[in-house]
N, C-alpha and C positions, 0 to 999 in steps of 0.2 A: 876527759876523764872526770869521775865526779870526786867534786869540791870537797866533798867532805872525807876522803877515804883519810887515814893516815899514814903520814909518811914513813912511817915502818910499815905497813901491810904494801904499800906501794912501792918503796924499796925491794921489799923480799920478793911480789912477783916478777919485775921490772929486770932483778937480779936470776928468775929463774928464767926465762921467756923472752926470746926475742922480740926486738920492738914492733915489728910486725904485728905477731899474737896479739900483745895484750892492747894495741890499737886498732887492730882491726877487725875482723868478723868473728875470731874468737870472744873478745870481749862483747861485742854489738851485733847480735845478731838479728835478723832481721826475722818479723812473723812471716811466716809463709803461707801461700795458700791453703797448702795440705794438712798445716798443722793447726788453723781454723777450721779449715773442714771436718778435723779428728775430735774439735772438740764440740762444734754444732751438734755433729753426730751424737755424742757424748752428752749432751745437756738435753736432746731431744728426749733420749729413754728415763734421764732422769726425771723432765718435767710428765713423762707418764707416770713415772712411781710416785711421782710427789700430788698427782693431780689426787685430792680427797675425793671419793663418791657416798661417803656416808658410811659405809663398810670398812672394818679391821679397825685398828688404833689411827686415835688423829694425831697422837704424841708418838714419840720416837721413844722416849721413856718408860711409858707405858707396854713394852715389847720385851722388858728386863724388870723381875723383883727388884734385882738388885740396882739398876741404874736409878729407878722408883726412889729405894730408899735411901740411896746417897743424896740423891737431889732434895729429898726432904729432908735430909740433915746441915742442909746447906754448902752442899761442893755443886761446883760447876762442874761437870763433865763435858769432856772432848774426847772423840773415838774418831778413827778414819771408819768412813762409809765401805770401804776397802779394804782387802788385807792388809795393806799397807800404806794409805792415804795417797797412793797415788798412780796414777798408772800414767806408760811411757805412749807417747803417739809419735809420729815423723819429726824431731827436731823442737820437742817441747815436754811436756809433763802435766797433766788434767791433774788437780788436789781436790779429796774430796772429803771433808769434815762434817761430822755433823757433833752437836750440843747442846745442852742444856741446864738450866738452875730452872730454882724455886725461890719464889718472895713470897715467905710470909707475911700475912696481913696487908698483903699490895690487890689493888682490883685491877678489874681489865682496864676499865676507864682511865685511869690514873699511868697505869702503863704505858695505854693505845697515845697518850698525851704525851707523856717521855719521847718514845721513840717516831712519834712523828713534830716533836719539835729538835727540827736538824740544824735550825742558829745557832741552838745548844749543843750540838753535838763537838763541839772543838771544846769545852768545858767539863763535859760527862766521861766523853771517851779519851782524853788527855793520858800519856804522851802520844799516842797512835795517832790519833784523828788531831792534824793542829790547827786547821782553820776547816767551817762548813758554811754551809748557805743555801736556804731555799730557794730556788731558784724560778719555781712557778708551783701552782697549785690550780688542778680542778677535782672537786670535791674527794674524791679517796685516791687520787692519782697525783705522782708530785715529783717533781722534776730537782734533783741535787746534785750541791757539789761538797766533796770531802776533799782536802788537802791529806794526805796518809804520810807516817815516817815509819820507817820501816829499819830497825837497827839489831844489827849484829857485828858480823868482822867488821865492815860496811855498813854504811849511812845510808837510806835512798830514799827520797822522796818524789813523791806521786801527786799530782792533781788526778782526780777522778770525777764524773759526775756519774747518774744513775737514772732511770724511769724504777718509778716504786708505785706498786699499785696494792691497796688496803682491803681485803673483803672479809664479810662477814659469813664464816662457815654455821654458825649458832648462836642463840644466845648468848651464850659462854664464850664462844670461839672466835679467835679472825686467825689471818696469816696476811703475811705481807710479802710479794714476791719486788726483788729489787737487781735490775739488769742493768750493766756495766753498759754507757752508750761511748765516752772514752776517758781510754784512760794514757795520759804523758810525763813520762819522766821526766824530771827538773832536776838539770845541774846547778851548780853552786844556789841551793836555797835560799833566799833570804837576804842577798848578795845586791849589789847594783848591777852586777852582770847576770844575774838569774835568767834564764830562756828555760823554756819546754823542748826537750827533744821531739821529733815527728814521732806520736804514735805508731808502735809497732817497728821504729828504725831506734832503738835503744838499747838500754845494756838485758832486757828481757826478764826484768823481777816479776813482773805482773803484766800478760797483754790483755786478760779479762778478769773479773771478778763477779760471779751474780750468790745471791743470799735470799735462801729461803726460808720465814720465820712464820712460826706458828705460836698462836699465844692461848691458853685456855686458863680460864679464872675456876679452883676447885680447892677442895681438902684448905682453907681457911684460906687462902693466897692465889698468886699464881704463877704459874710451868711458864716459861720462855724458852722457844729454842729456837735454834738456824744452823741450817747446814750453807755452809760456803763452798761453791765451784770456782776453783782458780784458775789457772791458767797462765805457767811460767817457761821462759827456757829450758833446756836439758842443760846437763853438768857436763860441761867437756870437760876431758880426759887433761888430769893433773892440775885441775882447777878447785877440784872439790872441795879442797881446805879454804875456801877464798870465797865458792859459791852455794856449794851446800848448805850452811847455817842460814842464810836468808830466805833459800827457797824449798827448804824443806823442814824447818824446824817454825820458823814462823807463822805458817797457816795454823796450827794447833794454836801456836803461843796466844797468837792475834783474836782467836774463838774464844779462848779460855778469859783471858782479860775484857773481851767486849762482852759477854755473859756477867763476870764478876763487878766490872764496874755500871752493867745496869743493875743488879741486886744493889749494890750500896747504895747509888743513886734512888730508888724507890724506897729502900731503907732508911735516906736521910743520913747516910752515910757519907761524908767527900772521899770521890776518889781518890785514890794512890799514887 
């Protein structure tokens, strides 16, 4: 069980749920073939909509006056790419967010330096992101690790690493695509008994995560944004008070905050 839940939220389901349930595949379910195959499927058509060829809007922003002029007034927006951020496949849930702000007076350079110095990243993106590390580098291509916490009813923490690859669409423009190579749940964080569970054998907050970011320097500043493909459990039945708020409310949260605390950050603002 993880370490961190509390003993009232562990009480109460303990008290609804035979011990079976909440020890066994109800709680921990396993990825399954079909439900990677639902989402490969699923990342494939997006990495067609996402491929640029020069043609239509490079910004996602740019597609809405109105998302234009909020971001210039400085809100960070987050929208599901979806009716509803997320659609069901066999025994899982694909999340699909996309977002964006605006830094005034920030350049691409200055930016393209932020987000690819990831030592920094357990300092910039704090509490979400708690330890990072670069883990190798060849020249726009670079290999990372994030520690993630992820808090609602529940506590969960995640080691993740990532392949992130940096290109230059324009002058003006790059994007950086960054694919989830693995990601393991960790009970009792930070603990002398801390272990990683087996990827994909855990309580199913997150089995994938990839982030698409595009950056264009224009109008005195510049546009940041990334849309997140996730990739979590489905909500068994009379669980939803217990697993709903982690895995359906977080992807927004988690966009909206990693947007807001790079503005501040390029603003010379400390995070929150």
């Amino acid at each position: 069980m993880l370490k961190t839940w509390s003993l009232v939220v562990f009480a109460g389901l303990a008290a609804l749920l035979p011990a079976p349930a909440w020890e066994g595949s109800v709680m921990k379910p396993e990825l399954k073939p079909r439900t990677l195959a639902a989402f490969d499927a699923y990342m494939r058509t997006a990495e067609t909509r996402l491929r640029y060829d020069g043609r239509g809007d490079f910004l996602w922003v740019d597609g809405s006056p109105e998302r234009r002029r909020q971001t210039l007034e400085g809100k960070a927006l987050a929208e599901p790419w979806t009716a509803k951020g997320e659609i069901a496949v066999p025994d899982g849930l694909i999340h699909d967010w996309v977002g964006a702000v605006f830094i005034p007076g920030a350049t691409l350079e200055k930016t393209l330096l932020l987000a690819e110095n990831y030592d920094n990243n357990k300092n910039v993106y704090k509490p979400e992101v708690v330890d990072s590390k670069l883990l190798s580098r060849d020249g726009d291509e670079f290999k990372v690790f994030l520690r993630l916490l992820k808090k609602k009813v529940l506590t969960v923490t995640i080691n993740t690493t990532y392949d992130v690859r940096y290109t230059q669409v324009a002058p003006n423009r790059w994007r950086a695509d960054a694919y989830s190579t693995r990601i393991a749940e960790v009970e009792n964080a930070g603990q002398s008994d801390e272990r990683e569970m087996p990827p994909g054998q855990d309580h199913g907050f997150m089995w994938r995560l990839n982030s698409f970011w595009r950056y264009e320097e224009r109008d005195g500043g510049v546009f940041v944004e990334c849309e997140a493909i996730s990739l979590t459990r489905d909500v068994p039945t009379g669980l939803g008070w217990l697993i709903d708020p982690i895995i359906r409310s977080v992807p927004k949260e988690s966009l909206v905050n990693l947007l807001n605390n790079t503005r501040q950050a390029l603003l010379g603002h400390p995070s929150r």
